[in-house]
C-alpha positions, 0 to 999 in steps of 0.5 A, a space after each residue: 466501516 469498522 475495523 474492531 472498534 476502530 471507525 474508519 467512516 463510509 469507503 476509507 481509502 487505504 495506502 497499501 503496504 508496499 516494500 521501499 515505498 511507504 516510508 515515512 516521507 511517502 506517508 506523509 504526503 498521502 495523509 497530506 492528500 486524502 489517504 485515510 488509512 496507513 500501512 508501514 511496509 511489509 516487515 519480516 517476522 524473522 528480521 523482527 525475531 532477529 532484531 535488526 535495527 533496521 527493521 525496528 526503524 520500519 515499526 515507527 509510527 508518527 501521530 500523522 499516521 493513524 490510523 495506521 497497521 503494521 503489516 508482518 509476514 512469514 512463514 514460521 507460524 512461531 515467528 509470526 506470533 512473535 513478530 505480531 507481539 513486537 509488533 503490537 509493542 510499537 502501537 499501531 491500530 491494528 496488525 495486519 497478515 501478509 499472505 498476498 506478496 507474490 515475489 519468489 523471495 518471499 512466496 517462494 519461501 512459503 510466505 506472502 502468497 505461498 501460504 496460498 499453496 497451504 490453506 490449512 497453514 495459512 488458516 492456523 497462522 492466522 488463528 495463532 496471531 489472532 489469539 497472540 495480540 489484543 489488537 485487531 487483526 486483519 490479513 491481505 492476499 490475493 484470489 488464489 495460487 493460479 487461475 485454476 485454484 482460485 478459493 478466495 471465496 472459502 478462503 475468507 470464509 475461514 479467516 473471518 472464523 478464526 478472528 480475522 477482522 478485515 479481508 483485502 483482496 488483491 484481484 489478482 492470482 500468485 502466478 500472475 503477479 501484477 500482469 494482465 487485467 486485476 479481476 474484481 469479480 470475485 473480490 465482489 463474490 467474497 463480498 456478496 457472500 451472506 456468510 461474510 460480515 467482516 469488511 472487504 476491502 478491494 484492492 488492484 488497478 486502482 489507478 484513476 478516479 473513475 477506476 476507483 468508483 468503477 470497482 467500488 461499485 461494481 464490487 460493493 466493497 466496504 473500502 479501497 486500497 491504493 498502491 501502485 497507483 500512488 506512486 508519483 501520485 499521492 494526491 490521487 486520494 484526494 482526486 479518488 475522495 472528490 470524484 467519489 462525492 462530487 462526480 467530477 474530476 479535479 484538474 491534474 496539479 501543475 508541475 510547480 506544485 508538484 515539485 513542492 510537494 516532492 521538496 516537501 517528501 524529501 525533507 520528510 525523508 531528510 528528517 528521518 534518514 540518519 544522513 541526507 544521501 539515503 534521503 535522495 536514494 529513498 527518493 529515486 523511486 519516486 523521481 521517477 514517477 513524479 511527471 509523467 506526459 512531459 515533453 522533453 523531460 528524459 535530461 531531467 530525469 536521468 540528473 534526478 537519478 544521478 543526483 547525490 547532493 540535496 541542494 543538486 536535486 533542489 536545483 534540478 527541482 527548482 529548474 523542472 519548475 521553471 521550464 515547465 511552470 505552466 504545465 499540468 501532468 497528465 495521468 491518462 496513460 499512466 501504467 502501473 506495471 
């Protein structure tokens, strides 16, 4: 698979841009563990167009990324331009399009999934951002606005015509936002489509192994991204990546090893915080997914949460580890809502 004249290889695996979650610490360790492309979080093009400091700090990209995008959204097609240029200052590989966030904060604003509700709008957005970098451009978004507007077949047709270089698709509408099942059908039908020739790559629900060959298969996808599925979970690329080779799974990791690789995330975090108190905030959401299946785990939990101090977490770490050295987390009843 290709994306301009960047070679990605045969089903690259994708990190999915996700808001307060793929930070540089949680990137880190999906690189780490197999994921072999990177996504920023999604940036606001009117944070960009106002310059906040803090958006700028999202746009910096480490040499473990690449290969790695810049995700923008808005609904202002002239913010977007600028925010594209910006972002094309801060040198990813490529830039990617939002049109896919399904939050009212963001859709309901006409931005994300909104532009799903105003093709026409969503097509010259994508055209003007195209024409406004030198850098590929790619675009995210989902089936359509509800079940009895689903388009994403046309819709893929007319990004790919105005220089769209690759296509996710999320297998879900607007109006379902991450409930019920993601329906890779039609993401297989944009697929199937002889007028397309950009890649498609699917995305939802990827939350196993066998899931990720189960849609792969079925869609014929040129690539898959995980989101949801990697929270507490990096090193589900590396399981996806061996299942996809070997046909076997591999064991789940001990919880010992799990706790060094969230040491290993934290100070990843540490570094890169400008204090280590907003390191362990970043973490929280983390924490929080990191062992699932342990019996007797909820006191844990709750000190992982409550913790404010570094060397309070590394101990509560280095006591998980100790209690549980040898267990195994379980992921078979994992969800991702």
């Amino acid at each position: 698979m290709k994306i301009g004249n960047l070679e990605l290889g045969n089903l690259p695996l994708f990190l999915a841009p996700m808001e307060d979650v793929t930070y540089k610490s949680f990137r880190f360790l999906c690189k780490k563990f197999g994921a072999d492309v990177m996504s920023t979080e999604f940036i606001s093009a009117e944070a960009i167009k106002r310059e906040m400091e803090a958006t700028k700090r999202k746009m910096t990209i480490f040499d473990f990324d690449r290969p790695i995008a810049i995700q923008i959204y808005g609904s202002n097609i002239d913010s977007m331009i600028l925010a594209a240029k910006v972002a094309e200052e801060a040198k990813p590989d490529y830039i990617d399009i939002n049109f896919g966030c399904p939050m009212k904060k963001i859709a309901g604003k006409g931005a994300g999934a909104g532009l799903l509700r105003d093709i026409p709008k969503m097509i010259k957005m994508a055209g003007e951002v195209v024409k406004a970098v030198n850098l590929p451009v790619t675009a995210k978004t989902r089936l359509g606005w509800d079940l009895s507007d689903m388009a994403i077949v046309d819709i893929a047709e007319k990004l790919q015509d105005i220089g769209i270089q690759a296509l996710t698709i999320h297998g879900r509408t607007r109006s379902q936002l991450f409930s019920g099942e993601a329906d890779w059908t039609l993401i297989g039908e944009v697929k199937a489509n002889p007028r397309m020739y950009i890649p498609i790559i699917g995305n939802g629900d990827i939350s196993s192994p066998e899931k990720a060959k189960a849609f792969a298969d079925q869609s014929g996808v040129d690539g898959l991204m995980v989101g949801r599925g990697a929270i507490g979970r990096p090193w589900i690329f590396r399981d996806i990546r061996h299942y996809l080779e070997k046909g076997e799974l591999l064991p789940p990791p001990a919880v010992p090893e799990v706790v060094e690789s969230i040491k290993e995330q934290l100070s990843q975090s540490i570094s890169w915080k400008p204090e280590p108190r907003g390191a362990i905030l970043e973490m929280r959401r983390h924490f929080a997914r990191y062992f699932p299946g342990l019996t007797d785990f909820r006191t844990f939990r709750i000190q992982l949460l409550q913790a404010i101090e570094v060397n309070e977490v590394i101990q509560i770490l280095d006591a998980i580890a100790t209690k549980y050295a040898d267990h195994r987390v379980d992921y078979t009843h994992i969800s991702l809502k």
